[in-house]
Backbone as numpy.savetxt, mean C-alpha at the origin, in Angstrom:
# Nx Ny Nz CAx CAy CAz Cx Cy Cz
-8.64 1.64 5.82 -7.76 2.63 5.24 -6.37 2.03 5.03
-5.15 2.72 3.97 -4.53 1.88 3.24 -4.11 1.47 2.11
-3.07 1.48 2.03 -2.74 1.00 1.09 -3.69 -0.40 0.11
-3.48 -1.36 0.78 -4.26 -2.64 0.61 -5.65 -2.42 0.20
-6.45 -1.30 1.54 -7.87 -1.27 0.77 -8.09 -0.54 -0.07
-7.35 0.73 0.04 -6.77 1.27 -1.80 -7.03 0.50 -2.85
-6.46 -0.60 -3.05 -6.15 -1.13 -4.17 -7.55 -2.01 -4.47
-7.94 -2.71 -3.39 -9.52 -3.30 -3.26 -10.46 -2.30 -4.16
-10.52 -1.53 -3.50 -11.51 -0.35 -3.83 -11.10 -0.33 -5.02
-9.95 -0.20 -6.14 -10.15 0.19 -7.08 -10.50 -1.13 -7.92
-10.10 -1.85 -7.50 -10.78 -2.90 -8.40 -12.02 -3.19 -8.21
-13.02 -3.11 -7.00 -13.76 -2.89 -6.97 -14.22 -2.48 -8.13
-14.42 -0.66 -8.04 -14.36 -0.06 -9.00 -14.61 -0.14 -10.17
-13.48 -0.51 -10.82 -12.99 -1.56 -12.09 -14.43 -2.61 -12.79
-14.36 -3.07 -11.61 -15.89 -4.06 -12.10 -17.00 -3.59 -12.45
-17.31 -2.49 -11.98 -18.44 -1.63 -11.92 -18.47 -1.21 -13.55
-17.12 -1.00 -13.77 -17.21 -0.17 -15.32 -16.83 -1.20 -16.22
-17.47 -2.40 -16.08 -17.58 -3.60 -17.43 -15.98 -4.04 -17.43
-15.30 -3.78 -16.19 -13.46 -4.23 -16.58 -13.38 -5.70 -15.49
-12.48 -6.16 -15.58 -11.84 -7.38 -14.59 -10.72 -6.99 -14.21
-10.50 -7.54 -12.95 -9.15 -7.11 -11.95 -8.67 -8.52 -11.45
-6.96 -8.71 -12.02 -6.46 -9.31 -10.86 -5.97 -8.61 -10.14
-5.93 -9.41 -8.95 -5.43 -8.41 -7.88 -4.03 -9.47 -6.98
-3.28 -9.59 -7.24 -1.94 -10.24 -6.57 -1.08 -9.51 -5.49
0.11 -10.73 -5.06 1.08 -9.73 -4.31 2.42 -10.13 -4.94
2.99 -9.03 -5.01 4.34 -9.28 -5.62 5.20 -10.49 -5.20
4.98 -11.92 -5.11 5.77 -12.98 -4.47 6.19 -14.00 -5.71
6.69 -14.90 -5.67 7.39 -16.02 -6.41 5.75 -16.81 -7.12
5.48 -16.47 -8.35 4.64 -17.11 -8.60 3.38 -15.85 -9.37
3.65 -15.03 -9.27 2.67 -13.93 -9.14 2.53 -14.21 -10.41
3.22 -14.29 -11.98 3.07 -13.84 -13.22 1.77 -14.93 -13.50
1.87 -16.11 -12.89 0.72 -17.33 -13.35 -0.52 -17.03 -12.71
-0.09 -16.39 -11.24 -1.34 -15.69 -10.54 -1.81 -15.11 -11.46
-1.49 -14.10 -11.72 -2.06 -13.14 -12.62 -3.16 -13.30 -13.48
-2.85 -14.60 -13.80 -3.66 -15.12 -15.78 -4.61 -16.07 -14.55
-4.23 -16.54 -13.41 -5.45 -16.92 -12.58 -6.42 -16.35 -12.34
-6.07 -15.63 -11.75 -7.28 -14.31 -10.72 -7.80 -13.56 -12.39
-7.24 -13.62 -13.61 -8.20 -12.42 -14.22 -9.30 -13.74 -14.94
-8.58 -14.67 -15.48 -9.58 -15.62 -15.96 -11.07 -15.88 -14.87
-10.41 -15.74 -14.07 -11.89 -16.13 -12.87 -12.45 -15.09 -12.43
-11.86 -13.80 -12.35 -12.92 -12.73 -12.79 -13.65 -12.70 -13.59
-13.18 -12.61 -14.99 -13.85 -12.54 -16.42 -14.98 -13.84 -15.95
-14.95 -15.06 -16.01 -15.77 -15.68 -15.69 -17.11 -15.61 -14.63
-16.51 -15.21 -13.57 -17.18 -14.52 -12.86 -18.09 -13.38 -12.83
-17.46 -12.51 -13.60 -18.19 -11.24 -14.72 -19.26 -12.04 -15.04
-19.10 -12.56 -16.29 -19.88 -13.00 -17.39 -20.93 -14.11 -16.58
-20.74 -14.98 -15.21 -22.07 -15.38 -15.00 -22.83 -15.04 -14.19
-22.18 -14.20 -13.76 -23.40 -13.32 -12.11 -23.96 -11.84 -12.28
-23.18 -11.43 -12.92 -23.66 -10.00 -13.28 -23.06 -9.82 -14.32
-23.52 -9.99 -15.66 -23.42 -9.31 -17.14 -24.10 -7.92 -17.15
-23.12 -7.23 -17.85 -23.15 -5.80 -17.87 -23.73 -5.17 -19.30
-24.38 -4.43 -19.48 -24.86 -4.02 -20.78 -23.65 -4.15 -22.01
-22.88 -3.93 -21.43 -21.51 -3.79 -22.51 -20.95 -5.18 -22.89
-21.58 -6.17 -22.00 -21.13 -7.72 -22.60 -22.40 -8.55 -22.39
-23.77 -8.34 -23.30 -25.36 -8.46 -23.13 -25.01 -9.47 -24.22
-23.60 -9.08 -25.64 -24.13 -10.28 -26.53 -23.31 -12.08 -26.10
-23.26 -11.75 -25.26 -21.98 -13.16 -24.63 -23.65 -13.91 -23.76
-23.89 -14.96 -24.21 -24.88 -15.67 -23.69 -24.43 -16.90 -23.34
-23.34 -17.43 -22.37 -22.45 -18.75 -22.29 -22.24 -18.44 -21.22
-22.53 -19.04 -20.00 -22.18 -19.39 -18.75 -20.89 -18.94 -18.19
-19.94 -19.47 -19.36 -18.26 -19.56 -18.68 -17.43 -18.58 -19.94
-16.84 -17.29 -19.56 -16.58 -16.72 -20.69 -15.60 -17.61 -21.69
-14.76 -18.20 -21.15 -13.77 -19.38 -21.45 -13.93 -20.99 -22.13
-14.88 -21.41 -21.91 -15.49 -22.61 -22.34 -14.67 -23.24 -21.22
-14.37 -24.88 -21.96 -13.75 -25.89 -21.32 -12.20 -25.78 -21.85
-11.79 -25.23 -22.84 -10.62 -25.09 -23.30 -9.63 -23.87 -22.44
-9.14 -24.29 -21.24 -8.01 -23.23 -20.94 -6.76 -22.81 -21.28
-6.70 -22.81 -22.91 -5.28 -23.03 -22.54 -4.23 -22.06 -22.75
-4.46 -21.15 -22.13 -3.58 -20.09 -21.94 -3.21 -20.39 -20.01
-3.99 -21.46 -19.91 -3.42 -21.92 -18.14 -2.10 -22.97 -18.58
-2.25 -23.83 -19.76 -1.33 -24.29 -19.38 0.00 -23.86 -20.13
1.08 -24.36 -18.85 2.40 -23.64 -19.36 3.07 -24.03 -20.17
2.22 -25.09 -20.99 3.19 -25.67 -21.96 2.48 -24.71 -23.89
1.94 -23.52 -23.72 1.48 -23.67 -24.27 1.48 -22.22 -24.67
3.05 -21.71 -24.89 4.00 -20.72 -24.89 3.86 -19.64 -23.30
4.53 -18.53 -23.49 5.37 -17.95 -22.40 4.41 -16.96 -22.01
5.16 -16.37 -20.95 3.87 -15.88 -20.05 3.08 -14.82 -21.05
3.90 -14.00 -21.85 3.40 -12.66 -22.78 2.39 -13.41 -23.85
2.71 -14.47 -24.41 2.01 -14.92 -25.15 0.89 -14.87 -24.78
0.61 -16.02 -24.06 -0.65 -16.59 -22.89 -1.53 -15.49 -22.12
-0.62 -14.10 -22.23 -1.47 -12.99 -21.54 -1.86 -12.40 -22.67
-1.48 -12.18 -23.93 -2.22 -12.08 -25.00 -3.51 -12.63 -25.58
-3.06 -13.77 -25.26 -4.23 -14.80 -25.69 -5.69 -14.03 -24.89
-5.09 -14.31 -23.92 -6.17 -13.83 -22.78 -6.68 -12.09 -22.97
-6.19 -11.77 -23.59 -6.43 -10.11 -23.86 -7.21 -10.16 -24.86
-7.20 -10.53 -25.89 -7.50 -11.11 -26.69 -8.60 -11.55 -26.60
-9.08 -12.27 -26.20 -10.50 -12.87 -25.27 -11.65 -11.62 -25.24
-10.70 -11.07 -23.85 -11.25 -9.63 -23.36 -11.57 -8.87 -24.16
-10.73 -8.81 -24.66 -11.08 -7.03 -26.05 -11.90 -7.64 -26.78
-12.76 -8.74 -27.01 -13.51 -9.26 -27.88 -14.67 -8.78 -27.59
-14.86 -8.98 -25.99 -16.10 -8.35 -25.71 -16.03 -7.29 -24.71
-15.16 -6.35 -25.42 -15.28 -5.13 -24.97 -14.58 -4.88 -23.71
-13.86 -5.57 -22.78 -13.82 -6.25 -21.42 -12.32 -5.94 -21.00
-12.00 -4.81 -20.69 -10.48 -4.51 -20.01 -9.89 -5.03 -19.03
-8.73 -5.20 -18.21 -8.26 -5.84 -17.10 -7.42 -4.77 -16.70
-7.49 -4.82 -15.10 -6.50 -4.22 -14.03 -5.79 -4.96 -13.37
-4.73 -4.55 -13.45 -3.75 -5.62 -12.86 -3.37 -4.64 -11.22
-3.76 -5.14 -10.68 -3.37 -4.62 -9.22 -2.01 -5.81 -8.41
-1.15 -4.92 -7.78 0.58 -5.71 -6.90 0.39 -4.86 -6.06
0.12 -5.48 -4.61 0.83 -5.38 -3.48 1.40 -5.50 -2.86
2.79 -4.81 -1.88 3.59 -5.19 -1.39 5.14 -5.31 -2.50
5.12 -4.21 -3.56 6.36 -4.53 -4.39 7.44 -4.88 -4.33
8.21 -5.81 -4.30 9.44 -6.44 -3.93 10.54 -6.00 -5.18
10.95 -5.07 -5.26 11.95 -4.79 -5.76 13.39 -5.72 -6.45
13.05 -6.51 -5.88 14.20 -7.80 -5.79 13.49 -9.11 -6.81
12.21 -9.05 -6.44 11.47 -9.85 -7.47 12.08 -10.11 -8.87
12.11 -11.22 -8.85 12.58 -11.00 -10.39 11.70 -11.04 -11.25
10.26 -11.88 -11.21 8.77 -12.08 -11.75 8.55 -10.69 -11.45
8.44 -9.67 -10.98 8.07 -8.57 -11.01 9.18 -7.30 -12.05
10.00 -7.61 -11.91 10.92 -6.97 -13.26 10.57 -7.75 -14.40
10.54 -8.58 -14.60 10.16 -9.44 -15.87 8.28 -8.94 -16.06
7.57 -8.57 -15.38 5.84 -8.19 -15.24 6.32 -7.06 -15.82
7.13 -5.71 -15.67 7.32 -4.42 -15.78 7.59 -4.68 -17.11
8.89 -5.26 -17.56 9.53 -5.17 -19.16 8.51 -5.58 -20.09
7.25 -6.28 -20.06 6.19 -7.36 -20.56 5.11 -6.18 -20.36
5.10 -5.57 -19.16 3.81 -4.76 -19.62 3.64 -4.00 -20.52
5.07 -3.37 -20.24 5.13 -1.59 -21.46 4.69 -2.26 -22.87
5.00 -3.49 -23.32 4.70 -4.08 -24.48 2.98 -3.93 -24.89
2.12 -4.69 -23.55 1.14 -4.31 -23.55 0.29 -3.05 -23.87
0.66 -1.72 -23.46 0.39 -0.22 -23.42 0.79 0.24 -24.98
2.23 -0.13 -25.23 2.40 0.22 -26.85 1.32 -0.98 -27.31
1.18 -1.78 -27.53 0.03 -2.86 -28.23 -1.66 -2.21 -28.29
-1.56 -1.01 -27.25 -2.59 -0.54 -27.43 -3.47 -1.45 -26.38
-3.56 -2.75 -25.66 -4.29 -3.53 -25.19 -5.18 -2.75 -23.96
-6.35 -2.91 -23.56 -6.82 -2.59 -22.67 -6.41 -2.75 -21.45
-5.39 -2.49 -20.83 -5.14 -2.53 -19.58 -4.74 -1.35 -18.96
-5.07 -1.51 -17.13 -4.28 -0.68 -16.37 -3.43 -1.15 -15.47
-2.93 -0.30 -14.44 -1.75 -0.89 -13.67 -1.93 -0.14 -12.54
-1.97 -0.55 -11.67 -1.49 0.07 -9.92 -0.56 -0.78 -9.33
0.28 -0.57 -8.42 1.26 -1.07 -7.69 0.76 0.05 -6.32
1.18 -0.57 -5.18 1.56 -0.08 -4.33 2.68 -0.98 -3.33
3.49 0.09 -2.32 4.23 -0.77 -1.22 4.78 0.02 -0.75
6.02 -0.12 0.07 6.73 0.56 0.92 7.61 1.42 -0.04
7.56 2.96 0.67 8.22 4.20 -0.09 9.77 3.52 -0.99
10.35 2.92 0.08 11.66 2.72 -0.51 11.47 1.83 -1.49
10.96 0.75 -1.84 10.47 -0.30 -2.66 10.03 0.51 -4.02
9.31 1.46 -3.61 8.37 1.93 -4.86 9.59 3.08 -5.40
10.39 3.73 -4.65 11.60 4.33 -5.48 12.62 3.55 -6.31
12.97 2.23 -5.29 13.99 1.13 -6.23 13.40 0.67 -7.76
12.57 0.18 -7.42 11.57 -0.45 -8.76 12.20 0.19 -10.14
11.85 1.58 -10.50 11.85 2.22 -11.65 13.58 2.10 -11.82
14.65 1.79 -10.89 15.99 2.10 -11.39 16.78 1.05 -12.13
15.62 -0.43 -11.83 16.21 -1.47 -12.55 16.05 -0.96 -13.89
17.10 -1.08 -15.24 17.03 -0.73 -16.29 15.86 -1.81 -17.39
15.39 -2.55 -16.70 14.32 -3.45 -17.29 13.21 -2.95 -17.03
12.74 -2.33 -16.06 11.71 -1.29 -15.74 11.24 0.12 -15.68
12.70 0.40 -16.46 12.48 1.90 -16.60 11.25 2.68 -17.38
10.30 1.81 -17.72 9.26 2.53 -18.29 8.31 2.93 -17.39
8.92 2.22 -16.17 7.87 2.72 -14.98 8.04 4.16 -14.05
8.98 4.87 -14.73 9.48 6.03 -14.91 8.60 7.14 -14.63
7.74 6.27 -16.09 6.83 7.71 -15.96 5.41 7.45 -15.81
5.00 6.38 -14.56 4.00 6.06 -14.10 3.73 7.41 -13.44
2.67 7.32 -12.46 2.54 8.49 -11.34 2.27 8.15 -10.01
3.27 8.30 -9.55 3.40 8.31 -8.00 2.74 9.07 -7.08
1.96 8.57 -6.74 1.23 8.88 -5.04 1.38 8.49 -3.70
2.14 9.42 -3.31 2.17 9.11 -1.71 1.07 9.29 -0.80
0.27 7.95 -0.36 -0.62 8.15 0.67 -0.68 9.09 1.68
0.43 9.25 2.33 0.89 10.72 3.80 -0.22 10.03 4.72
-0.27 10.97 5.20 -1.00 10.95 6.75 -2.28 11.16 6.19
-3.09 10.51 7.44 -5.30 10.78 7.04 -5.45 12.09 8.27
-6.14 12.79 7.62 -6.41 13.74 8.05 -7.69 13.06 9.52
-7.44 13.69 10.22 -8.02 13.67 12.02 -9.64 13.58 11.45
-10.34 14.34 10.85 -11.81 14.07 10.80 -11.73 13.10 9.99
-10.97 12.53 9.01 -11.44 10.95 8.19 -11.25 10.20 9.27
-10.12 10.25 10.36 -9.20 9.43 11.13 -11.21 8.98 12.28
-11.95 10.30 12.54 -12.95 9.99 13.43 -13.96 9.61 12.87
-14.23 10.13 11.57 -15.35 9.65 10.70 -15.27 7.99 10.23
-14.90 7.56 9.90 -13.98 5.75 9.64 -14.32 5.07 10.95
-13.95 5.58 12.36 -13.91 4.64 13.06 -15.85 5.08 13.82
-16.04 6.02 13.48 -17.23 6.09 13.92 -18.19 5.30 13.14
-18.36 4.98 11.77 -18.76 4.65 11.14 -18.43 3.38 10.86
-17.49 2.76 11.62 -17.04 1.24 11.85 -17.64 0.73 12.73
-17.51 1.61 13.94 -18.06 0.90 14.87 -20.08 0.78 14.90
-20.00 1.98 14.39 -22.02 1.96 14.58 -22.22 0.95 13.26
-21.47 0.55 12.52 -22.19 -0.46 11.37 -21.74 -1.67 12.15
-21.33 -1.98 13.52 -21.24 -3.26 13.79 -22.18 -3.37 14.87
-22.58 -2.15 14.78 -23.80 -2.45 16.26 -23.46 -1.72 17.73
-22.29 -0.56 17.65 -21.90 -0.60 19.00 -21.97 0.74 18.77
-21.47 1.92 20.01 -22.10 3.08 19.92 -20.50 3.05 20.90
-19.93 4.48 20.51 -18.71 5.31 21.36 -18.74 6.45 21.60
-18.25 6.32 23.08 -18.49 7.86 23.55 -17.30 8.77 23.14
-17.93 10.03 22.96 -17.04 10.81 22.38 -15.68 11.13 22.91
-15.45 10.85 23.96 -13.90 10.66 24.96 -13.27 9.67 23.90
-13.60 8.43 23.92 -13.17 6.98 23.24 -13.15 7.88 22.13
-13.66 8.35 20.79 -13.67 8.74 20.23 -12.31 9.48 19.68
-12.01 10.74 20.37 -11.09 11.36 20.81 -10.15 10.60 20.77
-10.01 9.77 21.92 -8.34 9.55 22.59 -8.11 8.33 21.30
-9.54 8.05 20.11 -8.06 6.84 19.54 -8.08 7.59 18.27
-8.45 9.02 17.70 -7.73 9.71 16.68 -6.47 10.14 16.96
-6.36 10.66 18.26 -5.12 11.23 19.18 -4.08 10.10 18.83
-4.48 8.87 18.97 -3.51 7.46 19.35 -3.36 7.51 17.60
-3.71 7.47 16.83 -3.70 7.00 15.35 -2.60 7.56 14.74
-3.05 9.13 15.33 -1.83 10.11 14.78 -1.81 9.80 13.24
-3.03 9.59 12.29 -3.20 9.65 11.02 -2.09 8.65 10.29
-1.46 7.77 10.70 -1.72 6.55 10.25 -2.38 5.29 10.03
-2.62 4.88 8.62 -3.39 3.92 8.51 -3.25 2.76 9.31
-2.22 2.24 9.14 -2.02 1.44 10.25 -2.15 1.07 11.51
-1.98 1.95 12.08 -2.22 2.46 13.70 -3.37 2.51 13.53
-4.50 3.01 12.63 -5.38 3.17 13.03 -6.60 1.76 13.02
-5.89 0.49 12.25 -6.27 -1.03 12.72 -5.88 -0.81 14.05
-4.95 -1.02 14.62 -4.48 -1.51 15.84 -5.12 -1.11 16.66
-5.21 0.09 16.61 -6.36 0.95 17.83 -7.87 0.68 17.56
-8.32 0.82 16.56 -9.37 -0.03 16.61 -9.77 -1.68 17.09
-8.77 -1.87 16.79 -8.87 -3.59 16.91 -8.76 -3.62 18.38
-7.76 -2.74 18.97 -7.11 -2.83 20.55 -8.82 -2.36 21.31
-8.98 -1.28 21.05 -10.30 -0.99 21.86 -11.71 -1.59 21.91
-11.54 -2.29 20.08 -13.01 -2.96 20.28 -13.11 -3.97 21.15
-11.35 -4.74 21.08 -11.54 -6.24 22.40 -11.23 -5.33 23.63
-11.00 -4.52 23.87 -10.97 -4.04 25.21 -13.03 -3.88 25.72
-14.05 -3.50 24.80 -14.93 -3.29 25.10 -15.91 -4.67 24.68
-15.19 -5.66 24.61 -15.97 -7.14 24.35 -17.08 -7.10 25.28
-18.21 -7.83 24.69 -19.49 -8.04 25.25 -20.11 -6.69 26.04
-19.70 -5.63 25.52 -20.50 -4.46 26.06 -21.14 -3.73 24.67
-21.76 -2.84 24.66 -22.39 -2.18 23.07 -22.21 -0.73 23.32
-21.27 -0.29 24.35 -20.72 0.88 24.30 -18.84 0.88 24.59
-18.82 1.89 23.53 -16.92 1.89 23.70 -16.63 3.32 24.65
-16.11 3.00 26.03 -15.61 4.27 26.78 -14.44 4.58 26.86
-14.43 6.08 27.04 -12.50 5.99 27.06 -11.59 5.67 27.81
-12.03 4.62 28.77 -11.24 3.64 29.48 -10.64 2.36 28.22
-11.27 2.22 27.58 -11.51 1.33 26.68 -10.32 1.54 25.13
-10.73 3.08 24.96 -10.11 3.50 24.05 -8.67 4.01 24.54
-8.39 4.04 25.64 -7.07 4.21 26.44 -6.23 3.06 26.61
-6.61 2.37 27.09 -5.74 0.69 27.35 -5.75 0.20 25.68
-7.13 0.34 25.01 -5.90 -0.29 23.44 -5.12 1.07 22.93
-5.11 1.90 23.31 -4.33 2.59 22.18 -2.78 2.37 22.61
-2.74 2.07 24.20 -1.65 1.47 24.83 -0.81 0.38 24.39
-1.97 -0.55 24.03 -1.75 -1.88 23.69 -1.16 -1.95 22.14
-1.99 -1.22 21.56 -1.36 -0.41 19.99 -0.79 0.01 19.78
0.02 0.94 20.88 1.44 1.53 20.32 2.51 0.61 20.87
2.32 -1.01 21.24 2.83 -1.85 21.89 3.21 -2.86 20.29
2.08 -2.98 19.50 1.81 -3.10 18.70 2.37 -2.70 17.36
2.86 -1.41 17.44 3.37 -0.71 16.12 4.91 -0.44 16.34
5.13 -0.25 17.73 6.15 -0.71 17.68 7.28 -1.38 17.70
6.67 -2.90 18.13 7.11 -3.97 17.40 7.07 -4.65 16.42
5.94 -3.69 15.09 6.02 -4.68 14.34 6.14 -3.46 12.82
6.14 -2.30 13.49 6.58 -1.68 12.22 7.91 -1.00 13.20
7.71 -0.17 14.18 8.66 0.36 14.30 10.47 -0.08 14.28
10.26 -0.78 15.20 11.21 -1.94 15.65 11.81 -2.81 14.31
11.07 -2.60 13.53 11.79 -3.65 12.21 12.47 -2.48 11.06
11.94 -1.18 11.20 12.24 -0.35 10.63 13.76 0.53 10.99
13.79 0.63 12.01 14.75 0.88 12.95 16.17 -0.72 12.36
15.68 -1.75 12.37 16.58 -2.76 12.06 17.14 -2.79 10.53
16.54 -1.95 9.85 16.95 -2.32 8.09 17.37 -1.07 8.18
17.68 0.13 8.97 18.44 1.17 8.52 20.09 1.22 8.96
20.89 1.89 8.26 22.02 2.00 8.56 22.99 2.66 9.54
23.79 2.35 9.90 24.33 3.34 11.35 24.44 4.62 10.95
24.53 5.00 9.82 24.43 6.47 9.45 23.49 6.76 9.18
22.28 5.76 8.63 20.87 6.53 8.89 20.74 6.89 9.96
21.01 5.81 11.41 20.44 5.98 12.75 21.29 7.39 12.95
22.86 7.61 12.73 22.99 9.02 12.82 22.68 10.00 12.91
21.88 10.09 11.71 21.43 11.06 11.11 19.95 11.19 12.19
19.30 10.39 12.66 17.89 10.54 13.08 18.45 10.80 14.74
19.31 10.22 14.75 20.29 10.60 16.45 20.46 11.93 16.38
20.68 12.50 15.33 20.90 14.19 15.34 19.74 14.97 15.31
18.37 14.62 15.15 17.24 15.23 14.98 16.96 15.25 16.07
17.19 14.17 17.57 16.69 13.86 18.74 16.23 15.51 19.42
17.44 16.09 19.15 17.78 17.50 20.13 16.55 18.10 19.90
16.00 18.17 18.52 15.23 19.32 18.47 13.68 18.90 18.60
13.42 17.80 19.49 11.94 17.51 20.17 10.82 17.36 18.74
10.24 17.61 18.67 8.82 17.12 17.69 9.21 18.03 16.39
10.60 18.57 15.89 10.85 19.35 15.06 10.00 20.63 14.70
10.80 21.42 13.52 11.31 20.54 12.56 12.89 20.52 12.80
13.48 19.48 11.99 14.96 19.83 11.89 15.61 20.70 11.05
16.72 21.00 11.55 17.61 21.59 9.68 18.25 20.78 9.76
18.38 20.38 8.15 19.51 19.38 7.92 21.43 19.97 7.96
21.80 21.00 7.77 22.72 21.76 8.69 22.93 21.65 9.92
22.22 21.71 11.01 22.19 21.43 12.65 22.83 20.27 12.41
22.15 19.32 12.06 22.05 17.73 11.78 23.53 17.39 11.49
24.05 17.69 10.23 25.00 17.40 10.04 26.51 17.82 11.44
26.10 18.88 11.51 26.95 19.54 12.34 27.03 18.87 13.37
25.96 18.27 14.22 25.99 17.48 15.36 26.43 15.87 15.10
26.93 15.79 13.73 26.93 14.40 13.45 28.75 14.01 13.04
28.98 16.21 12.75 29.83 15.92 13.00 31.10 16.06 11.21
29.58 15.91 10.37 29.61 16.09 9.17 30.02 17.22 7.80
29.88 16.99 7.00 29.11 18.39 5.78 28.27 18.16 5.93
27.19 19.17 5.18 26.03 19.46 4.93 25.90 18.36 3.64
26.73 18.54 2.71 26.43 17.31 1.35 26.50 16.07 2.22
27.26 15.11 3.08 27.35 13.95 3.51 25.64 14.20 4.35
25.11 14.87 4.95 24.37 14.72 5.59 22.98 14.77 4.55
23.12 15.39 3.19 21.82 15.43 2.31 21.56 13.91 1.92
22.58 13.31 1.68 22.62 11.68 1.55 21.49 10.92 2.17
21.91 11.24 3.45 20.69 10.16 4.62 19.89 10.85 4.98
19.91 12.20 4.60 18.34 12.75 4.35 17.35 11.84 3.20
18.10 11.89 2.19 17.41 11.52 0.76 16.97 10.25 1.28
17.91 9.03 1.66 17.52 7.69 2.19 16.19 7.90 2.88
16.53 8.53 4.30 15.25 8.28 4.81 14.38 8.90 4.08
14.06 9.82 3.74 13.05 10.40 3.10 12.36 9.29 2.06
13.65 8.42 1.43 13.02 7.28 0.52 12.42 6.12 1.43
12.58 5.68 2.77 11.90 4.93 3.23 11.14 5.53 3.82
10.38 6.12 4.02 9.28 6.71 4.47 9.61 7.15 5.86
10.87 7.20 6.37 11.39 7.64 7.96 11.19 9.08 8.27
11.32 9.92 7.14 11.30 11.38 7.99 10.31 12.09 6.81
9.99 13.00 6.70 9.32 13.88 5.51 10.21 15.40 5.81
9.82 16.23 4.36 10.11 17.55 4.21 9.14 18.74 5.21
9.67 19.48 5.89 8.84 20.55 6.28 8.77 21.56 5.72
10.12 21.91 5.05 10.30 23.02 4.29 11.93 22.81 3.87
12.29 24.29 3.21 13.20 23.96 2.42 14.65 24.10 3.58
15.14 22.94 3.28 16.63 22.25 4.30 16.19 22.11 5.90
14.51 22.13 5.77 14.11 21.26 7.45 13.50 19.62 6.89
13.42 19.10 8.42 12.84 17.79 8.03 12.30 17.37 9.65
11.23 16.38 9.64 10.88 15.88 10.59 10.65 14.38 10.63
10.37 13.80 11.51 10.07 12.52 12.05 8.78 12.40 11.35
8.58 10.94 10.74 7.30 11.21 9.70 6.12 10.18 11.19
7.28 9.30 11.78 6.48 8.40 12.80 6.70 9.06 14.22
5.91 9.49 14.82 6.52 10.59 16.30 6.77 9.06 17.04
6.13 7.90 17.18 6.59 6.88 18.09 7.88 6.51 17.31
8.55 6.69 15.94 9.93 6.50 15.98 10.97 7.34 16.94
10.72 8.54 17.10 11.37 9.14 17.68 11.13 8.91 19.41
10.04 8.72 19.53 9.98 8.34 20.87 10.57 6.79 20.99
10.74 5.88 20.40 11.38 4.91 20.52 13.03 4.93 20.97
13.33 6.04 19.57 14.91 6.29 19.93 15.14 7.24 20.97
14.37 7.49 21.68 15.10 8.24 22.75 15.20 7.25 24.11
14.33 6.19 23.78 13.88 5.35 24.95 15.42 4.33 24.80
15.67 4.42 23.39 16.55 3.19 23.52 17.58 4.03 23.86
């Protein structure tokens, strides 16, 4: 569960319906990735499983021996992804471009955005997913080179609901051969608290807690979920807490009072010392990094309950 296997799955997907997927991460290099990973799909397509929709392509390698939309001497990236589209739409054959992890700062990824919209007006067969961190995926669209990403559509993953949270790990663990008792069961949806994330860790924490046995007990599922929130909060919490501002931390210092919420953002301000407008500010922030969510209208809560249990500890 995830973001990451999100994006798997859809390319997955993708293949199923006669298309090719690259699938990259937004880093220094990604735009050449790109024309990598789809060429060796398409190839890949075309010699292991040909699809009714590309039955008249009888050639091993969709590409021949001639690559040369690989090399860079042999115009610019839009060109060379044309070329390659080009290819595709010949035999019917669309591409998904899947980015994980969006780096906002990227500059190959603002330069991917201004180059795609070209693509979509061109009519070319393509799609697009991005995913990454809330705040990342709000910055993106404000660079004025990417503003066509405007009017993409945004989905916020949120929280997994408690029966996917037991169904997933039940169904993880009996496809590896091992059987959990319904205590274990229990105490690591409890521990997950319907994050994806957390809910590796606790899995991962309890299966080595129950090494070389073929049953998981909730002794088992207790010490990793321990070990997992040891886990999340050093490596999400703790870093999250470090990229916010003393007036974010303010602002989440003022929520402390009111225990597992919700807050008003009024209280908030007031205890901070504030207005109500200075205090909608670092509402909006956090809300853009994924730190707190809406409960209703002028409340808000802790979107991570071990953030808040962190800051009270510190």
């Amino acid at each position: 569960m995830g973001k990451t296997v999100l994006l798997a799955y859809l390319a997955s997907h993708s293949r199923e319906s006669g298309w090719v997927a690259a699938n990259v991460t937004s880093r220094p290099g990604m735009l050449e990735d790109i024309i990598e990973r789809a060429t060796d799909a398409a190839d890949e397509l075309v010699s292991s499983a040909p699809s009714v929709r590309i039955t008249s392509i009888n050639v091993p390698v969709l590409f021949g021996a001639t690559w040369e939309y690989r090399d860079p001497e042999s115009g610019n990236w839009r060109t060379r992804m044309n070329r390659l589209l080009d290819r595709l739409q010949e035999r019917g054959i669309g591409l998904l471009i899947t980015i994980d992890e969006i780096d906002p700062s990227l500059d190959e990824l603002i330069d991917f955005a201004s180059t795609y919209q070209h693509f979509v007006r061109e009519n070319r067969r393509v799609a697009l997913f991005m995913a990454g961190l809330p705040a990342s995926v709000s910055a993106l669209p404000s660079d004025k080179s990417a503003s066509f990403l405007r009017r993409a559509a945004q989905h916020q993953l949120g929280r997994i609901d408690d029966a996917d949270v037991r169904a997933a790990f039940l169904e993880t663990v009996e496809d590896a051969g091992k059987a959990i008792d319904e205590g274990a069961l229990a105490e690591a949806v409890r521990a997950t608290d319907g994050f994806a994330y957390m809910m590796q860790f606790v899995g991962f924490r309890m299966w080595a807690e129950a090494r070389g046995r073929s049953r998981i007990e909730p002794e088992d599922a207790r010490r990793g979920a321990a070990r997992a929130r040891e886990d999340f909060i050093s490596g999400v919490v703790r870093k999250t807490c470090q990229e916010l501002s003393e007036g974010d931390l303010a602002f989440l210092g003022a929520m402390l009072p009111d225990g597992e919420g919700p807050s008003s953002v009024a209280d908030a301000a007031s205890r901070m010392g504030k207005t109500a407008n200075y205090a909608r500010v670092y509402r909006s922030r956090l809300m853009e990094q994924g730190v707190i969510t809406t409960a209703a209208r002028g409340l808000v809560r802790f979107d991570m309950s071990l953030l808040r249990e962190f800051l009270l500890e510190e």
